[in-house]
C-alpha positions as CSV (number, residue, x, y, z in Angstrom):
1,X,189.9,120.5,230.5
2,X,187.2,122.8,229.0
3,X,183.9,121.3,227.6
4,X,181.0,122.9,225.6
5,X,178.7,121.1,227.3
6,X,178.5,120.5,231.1
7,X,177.2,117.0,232.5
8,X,175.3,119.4,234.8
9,X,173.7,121.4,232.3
10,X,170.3,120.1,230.1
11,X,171.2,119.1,226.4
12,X,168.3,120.9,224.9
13,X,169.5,123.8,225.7
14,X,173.8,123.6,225.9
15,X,175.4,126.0,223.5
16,X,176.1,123.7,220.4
17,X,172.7,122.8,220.6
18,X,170.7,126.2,220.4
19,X,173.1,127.4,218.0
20,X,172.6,124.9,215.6
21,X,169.4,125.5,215.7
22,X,170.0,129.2,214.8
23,X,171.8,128.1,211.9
24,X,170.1,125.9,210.5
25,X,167.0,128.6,210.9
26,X,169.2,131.1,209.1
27,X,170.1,128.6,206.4
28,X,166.6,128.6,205.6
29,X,166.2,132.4,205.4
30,X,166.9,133.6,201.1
31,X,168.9,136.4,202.4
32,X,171.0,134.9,205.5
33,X,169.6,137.4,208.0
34,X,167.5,137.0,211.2
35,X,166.0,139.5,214.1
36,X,166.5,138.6,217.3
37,X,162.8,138.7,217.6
38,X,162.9,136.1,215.3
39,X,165.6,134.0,216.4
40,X,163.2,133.9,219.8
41,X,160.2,133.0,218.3
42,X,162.1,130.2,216.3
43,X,163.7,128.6,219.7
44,X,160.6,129.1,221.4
45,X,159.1,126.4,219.6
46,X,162.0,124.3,220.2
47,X,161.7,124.6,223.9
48,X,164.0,127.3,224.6
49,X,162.5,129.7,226.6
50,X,165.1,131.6,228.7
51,X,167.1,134.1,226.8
52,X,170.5,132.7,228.2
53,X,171.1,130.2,226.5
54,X,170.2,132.2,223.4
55,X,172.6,135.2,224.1
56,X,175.5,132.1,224.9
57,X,175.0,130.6,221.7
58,X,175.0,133.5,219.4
59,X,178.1,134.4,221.3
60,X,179.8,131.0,220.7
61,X,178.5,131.2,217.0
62,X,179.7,134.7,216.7
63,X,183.6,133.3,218.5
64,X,183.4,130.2,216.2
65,X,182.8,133.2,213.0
66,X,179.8,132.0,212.2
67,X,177.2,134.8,212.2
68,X,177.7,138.5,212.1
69,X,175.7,140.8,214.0
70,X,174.6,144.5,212.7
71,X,171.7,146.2,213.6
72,X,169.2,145.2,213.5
73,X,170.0,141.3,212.6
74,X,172.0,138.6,212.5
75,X,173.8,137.2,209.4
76,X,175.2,134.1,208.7
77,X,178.4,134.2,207.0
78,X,179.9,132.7,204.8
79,X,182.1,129.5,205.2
């Protein structure tokens, strides 16, 4: 079986985790949108600091439909 999360892999930066911590950034946005730039910045301070485990997140945010992506941000949709 499949898990999101490997027993191998660091919490603080597994998939579920940096991902909700793009959402909840993009909650906090008034128009639902985000640069990548900022998106960095943002997990940066959280202790993310390698751009894998951001580009796996926003891909299992954009599979789990999420966030949207168009040039040049990110938007959170709707649920």
């Amino acid at each position: 079986m499949n898990a999101l999360v490997s027993k191998d892999e660091p919490l603080k930066t597994s998939m579920p985790y940096v991902g909700y911590l793009v959402i909840k950034k993009l909650e906090k946005t008034e128009d639902g949108r985000l640069s990548l730039a900022e998106i960095s910045h943002h997990l940066t301070k959280h202790g993310v600091t390698k751009s894998r485990p951001m580009m796996f997140a926003l891909i299992f945010l954009h599979m789990a439909g999420l966030i949207d992506f168009r040039a040049p941000y990110i938007y959170k949709l709707a649920p």
